[in-house]
C-alpha positions in Angstrom: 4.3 -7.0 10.9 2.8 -6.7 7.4 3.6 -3.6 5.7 0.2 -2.3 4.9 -1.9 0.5 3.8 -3.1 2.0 7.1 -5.8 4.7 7.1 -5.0 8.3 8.0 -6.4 11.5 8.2 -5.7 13.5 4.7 -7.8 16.5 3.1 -10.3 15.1 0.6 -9.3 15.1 -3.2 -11.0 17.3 -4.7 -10.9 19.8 -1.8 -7.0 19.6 -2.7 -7.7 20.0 -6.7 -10.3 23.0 -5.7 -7.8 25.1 -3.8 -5.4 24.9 -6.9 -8.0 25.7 -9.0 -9.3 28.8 -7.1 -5.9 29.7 -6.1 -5.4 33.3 -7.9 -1.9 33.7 -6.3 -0.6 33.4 -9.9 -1.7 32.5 -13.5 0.4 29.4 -13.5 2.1 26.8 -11.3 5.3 24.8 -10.9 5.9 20.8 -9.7 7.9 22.0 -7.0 5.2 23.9 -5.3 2.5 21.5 -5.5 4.9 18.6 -4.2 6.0 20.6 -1.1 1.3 21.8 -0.7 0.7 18.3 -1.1 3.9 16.0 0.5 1.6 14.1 3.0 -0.5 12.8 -0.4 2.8 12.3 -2.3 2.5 9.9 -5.3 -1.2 9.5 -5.4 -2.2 13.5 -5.7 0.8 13.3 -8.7 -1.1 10.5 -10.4 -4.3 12.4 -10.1 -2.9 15.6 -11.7 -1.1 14.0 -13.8 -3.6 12.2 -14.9 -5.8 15.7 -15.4 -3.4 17.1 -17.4 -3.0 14.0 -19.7 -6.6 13.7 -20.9 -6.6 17.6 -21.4 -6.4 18.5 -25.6 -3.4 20.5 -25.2 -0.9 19.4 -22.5 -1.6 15.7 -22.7 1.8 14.9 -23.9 3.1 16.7 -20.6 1.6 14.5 -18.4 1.8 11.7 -20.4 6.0 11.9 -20.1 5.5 12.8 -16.2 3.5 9.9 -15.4 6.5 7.7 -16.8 8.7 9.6 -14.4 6.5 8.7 -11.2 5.9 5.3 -12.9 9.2 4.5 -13.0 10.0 6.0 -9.6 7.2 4.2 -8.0 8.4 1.0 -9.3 11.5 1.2 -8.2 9.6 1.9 -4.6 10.9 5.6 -4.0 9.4 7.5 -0.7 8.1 10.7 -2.8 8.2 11.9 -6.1 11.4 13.6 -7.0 12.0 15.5 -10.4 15.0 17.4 -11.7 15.1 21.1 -11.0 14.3 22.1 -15.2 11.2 20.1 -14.5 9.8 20.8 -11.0 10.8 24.7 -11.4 9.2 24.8 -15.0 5.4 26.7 -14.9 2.6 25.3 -16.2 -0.2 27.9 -17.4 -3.7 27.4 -15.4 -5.7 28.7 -18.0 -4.9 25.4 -19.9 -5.5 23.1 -17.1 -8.4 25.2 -14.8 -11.4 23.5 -17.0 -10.2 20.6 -17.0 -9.7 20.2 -13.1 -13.7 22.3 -12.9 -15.0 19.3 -14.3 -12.2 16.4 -12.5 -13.9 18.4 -9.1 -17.5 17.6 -10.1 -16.4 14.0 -10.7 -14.2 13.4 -7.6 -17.0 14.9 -5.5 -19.6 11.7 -6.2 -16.4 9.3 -6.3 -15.9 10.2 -2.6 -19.4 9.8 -1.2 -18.5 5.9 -1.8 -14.5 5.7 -1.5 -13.1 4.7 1.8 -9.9 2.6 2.8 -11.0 -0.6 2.3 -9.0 -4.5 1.8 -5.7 -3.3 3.0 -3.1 -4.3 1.1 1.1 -4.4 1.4 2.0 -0.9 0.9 5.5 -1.3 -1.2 3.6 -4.1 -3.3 1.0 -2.0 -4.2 2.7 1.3 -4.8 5.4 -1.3 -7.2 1.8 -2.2 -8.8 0.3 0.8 -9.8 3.6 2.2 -10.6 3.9 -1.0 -13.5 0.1 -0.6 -14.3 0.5 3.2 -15.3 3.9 2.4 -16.7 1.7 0.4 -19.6 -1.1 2.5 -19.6 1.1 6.0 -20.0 3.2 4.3 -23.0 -0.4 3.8 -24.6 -1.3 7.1 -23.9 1.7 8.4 -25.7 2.3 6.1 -29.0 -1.5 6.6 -30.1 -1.5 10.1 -31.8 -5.5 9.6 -32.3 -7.6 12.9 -31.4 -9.3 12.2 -27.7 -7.5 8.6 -27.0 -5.6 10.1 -24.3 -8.8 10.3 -22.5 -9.6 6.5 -21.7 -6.0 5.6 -20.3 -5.8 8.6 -17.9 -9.3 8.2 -16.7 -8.2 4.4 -15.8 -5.2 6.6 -14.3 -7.1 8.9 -12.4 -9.2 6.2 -11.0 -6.1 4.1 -9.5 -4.4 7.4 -8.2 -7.7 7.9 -6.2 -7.8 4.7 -4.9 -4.2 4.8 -4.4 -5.0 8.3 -2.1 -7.9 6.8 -0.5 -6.2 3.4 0.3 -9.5 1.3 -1.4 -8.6 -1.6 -1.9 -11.7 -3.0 -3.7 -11.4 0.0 -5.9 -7.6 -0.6 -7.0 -8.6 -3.9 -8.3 -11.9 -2.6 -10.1 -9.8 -0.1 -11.5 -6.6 -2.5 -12.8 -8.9 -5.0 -14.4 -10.8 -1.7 -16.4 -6.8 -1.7 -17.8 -6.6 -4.8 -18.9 -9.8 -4.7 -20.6 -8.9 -1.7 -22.2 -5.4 -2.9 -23.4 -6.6 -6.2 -24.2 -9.3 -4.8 -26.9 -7.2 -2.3 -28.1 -4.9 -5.2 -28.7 -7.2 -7.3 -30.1 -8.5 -4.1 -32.8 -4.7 -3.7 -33.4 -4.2 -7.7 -34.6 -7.6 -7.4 -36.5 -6.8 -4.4 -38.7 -3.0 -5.9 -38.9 -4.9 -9.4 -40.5 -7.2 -7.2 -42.6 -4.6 -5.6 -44.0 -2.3 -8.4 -45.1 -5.5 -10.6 -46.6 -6.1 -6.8 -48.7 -2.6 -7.0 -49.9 -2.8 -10.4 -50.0 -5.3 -10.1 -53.1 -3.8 -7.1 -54.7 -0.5 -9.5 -54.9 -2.5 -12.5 -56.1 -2.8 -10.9 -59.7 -4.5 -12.4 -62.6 
């Protein structure tokens, strides 16, 4: 039988993100404790956070070098997340993240009305997929040092980790094509500026 994505009964996303952000237990939070709250969810509620974290100003580089951990991990088709004990025992201040994840609520709150499991698919394919897709698109989050450019690749992120969680289908393929149209202009801008530059220096060498 066909290793697929099968539907099952899991707490809505942003019902998840809302109890960590009104949880007042205490001012931060470690990887540990939100892998064990949300272990049914696994790699897809990672992806989201992650992918929270990496289009906030401040702790973008954070998730940014998570992300290539569960990339990775994903690829290589691993059951759950797993991170070494520095990392998943290391806190993470809320106050840094809390705005951020007010407004990933508000957004996650419309997505659902129209996400549903959809166009099943092979479950270890896909997860191998989306683990290669935000391979590429974390690496581009990281090299480009440009104030807010985080913010495109870990949308594109946040959208496959939804659709990861919510087993769409339709939504996964929307969402891998948005990367490839966002990696192939970028591309593109980086070969134009790359040309401009050497017909510039190009006249500047020509000399009288």
């Amino acid at each position: 039988m066909a290793d697929t994505l099968e539907p099952q009964a899991v707490m809505p996303v942003s019902a998840l993100l809302r109890q960590l952000s009104d949880d007042t237990a205490s001012d931060d939070f470690t990887l540990k404790r939100l892998m064990r709250s949300m272990r049914p969810q696994s790699f897809g509620m990672m992806l989201l956070l992650m992918a929270v974290v990496g289009a906030a100003p401040v702790i973008s580089l954070v998730g940014g070098l998570l992300l290539l951990v569960l990339a990775f991990q994903m690829i290589c088709g691993w059951a759950e997340p797993t991170f070494p004990t520095w990392i998943a025992d290391r806190s993470i201040a809320k106050r840094h993240l809390r705005p951020v994840l007010v407004r990933a609520i508000r957004v996650l709150e419309w997505f659902e009305r129209i996400v549903h499991p959809r166009f099943a698919t092979p479950a270890n394919l896909t997860k191998r997929l989306v683990g290669a897709v935000v391979l590429v698109l974390t690496i581009r989050l990281l090299i480009t040092p440009i104030p807010m450019s985080n913010i495109p690749p870990s949308l594109i992120i946040a959208v496959i980790a939804l659709a990861y969680l919510e087993q769409d289908g339709l939504l996964l393929l929307i969402a891998v094509l948005a990367a490839c149209v966002l990696l192939g202009v970028e591309l593109s801008i980086l070969w134009h500026l790359a040309h401009g530059a050497d017909w510039i220096k190009s006249l500047f060498n020509a000399g009288p």
